[in-house]
C-alpha positions as CSV (number, residue, x, y, z in Angstrom):
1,X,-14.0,11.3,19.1
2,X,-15.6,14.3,17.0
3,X,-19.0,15.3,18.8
4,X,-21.2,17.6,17.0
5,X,-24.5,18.5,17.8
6,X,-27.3,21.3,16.3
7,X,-31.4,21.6,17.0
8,X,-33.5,21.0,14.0
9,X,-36.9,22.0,14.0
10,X,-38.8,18.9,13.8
11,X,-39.6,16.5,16.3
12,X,-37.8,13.8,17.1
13,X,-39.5,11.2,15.3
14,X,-39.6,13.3,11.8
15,X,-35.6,13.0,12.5
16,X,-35.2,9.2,13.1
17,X,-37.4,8.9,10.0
18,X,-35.1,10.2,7.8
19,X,-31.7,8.7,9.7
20,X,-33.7,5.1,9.4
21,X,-34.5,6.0,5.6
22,X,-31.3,4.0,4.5
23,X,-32.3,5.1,0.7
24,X,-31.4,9.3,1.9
25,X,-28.3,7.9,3.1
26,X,-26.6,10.0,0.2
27,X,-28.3,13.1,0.1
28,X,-27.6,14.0,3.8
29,X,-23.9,12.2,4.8
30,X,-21.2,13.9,3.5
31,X,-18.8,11.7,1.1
32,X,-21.6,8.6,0.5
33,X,-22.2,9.2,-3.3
34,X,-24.4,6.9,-3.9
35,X,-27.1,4.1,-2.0
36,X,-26.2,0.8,-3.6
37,X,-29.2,-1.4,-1.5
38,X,-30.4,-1.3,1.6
39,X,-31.4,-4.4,3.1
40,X,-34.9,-4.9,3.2
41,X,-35.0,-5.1,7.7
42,X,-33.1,-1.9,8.2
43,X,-32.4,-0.4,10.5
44,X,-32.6,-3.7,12.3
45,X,-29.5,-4.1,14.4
46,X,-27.1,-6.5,12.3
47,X,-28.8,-5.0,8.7
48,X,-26.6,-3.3,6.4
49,X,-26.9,-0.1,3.5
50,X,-24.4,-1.0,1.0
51,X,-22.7,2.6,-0.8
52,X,-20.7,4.1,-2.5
53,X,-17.8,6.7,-1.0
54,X,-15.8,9.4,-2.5
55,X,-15.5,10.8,-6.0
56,X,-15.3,8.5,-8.9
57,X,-12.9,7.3,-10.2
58,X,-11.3,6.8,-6.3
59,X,-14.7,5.8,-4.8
60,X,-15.0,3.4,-2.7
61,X,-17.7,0.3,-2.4
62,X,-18.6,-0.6,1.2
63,X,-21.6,-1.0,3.9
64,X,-22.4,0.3,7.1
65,X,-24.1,-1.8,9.9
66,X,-26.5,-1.0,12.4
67,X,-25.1,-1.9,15.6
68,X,-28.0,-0.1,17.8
69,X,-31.2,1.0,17.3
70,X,-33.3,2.5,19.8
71,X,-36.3,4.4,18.0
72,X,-36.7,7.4,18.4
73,X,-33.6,8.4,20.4
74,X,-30.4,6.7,18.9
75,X,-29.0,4.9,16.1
76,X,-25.3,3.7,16.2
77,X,-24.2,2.9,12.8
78,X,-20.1,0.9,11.8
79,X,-19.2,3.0,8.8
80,X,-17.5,0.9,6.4
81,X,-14.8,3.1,4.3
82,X,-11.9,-0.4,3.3
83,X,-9.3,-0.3,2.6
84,X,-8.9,2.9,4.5
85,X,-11.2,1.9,7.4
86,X,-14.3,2.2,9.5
87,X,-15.8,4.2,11.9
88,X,-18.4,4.3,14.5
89,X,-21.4,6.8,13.8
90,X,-23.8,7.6,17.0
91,X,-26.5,9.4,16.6
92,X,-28.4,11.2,20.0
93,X,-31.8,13.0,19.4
94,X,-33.2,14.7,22.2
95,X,-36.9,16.6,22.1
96,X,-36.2,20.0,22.3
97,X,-39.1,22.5,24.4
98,X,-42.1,21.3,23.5
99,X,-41.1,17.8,21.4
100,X,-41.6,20.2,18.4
101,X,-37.6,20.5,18.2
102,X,-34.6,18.0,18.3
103,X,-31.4,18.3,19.2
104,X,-29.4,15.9,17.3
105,X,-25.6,14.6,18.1
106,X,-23.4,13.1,16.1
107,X,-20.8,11.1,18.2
108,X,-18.0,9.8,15.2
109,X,-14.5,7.7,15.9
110,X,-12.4,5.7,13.6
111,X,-12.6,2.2,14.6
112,X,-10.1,-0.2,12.9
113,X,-7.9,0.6,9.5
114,X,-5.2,2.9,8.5
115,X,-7.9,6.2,9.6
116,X,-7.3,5.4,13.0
117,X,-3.6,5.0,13.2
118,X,-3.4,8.5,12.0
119,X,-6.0,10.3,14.4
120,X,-4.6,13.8,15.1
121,X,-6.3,17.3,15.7
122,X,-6.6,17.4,11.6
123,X,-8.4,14.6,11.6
124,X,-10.8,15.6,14.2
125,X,-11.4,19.3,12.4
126,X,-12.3,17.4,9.4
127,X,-14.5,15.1,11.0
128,X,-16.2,18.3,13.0
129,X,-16.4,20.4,9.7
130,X,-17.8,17.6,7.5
131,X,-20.9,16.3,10.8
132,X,-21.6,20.1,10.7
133,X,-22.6,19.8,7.0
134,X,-24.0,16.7,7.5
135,X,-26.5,17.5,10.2
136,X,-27.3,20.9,8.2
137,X,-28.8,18.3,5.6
138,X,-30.4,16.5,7.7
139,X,-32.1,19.3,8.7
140,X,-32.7,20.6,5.9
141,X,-34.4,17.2,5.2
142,X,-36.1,16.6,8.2
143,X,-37.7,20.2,8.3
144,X,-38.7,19.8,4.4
145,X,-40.4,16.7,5.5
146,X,-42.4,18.4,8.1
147,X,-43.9,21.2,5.9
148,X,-44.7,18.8,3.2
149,X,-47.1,17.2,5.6
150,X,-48.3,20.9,6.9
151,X,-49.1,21.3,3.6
152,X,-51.0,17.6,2.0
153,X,-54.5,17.7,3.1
């Protein structure tokens, strides 16, 4: 399993905002192009955000599932990627200091299909590389997010 983890500097609520927002799905996980729909209960266990993978014209249509959500500490999300596969995605925040900070894991494993037959140590350096970007997003997200509301009156 690839674990990654990095403190953003919002609170751990700001965070779970932004992982439940299943419309940001795209701008902050690396390789979803695009948000198809997002059903209307997310991120009630058993709802689904329905996307789009990869670069066109070899993207592929899928959805992930929530299979836990435990506001605001974790999230576990089934990552659908067919034909090639899915994975798990779990998510871990943690207050930081004073709650003002979160530290944020990303727990990722390929589940069923062709990806998990071929796990190896390449595998898992791609996996780490491409959470590292994707919690940098977040970040910079969640932290955008939190001065935007510094700022409204």
């Amino acid at each position: 399993m690839a674990i990654v983890d990095a403190v953003i500097e919002a609170p751990p609520q700001q965070v779970f905002d932004v992982l439940t927002d299943g419309w940001t799905y795209s701008d902050w996980v690396v390789g979803t192009v695009h948000v198809r729909d997002v059903d209307a209960d997310w991120p009630a266990v058993g709802a689904q955000l329905h996307h789009r993978t990869g670069p066109w014209p070899f993207s592929l249509e899928d959805s992930s599932t929530v299979l836990v959500c435990e506001p605001p500490g974790r999230l576990v999300i089934r990552a659908g990627l067919w034909p090639a596969g899915e994975a798990v995605v779990e998510f871990i925040l943690e207050p930081v200091g004073d709650g003002f900070a979160t530290r944020v894991r990303i727990g990722e494993d390929f589940a069923a299909g062709p990806l998990r037959w071929i796990r190896n140590k390449l595998n898992d350096l791609v996996l780490h590389q491409r959470n590292k970007e994707t919690l940098r997003r977040l970040a910079d997200i969640a932290t955008r997010q939190k001065a935007e509301e510094v700022v409204e009156p």
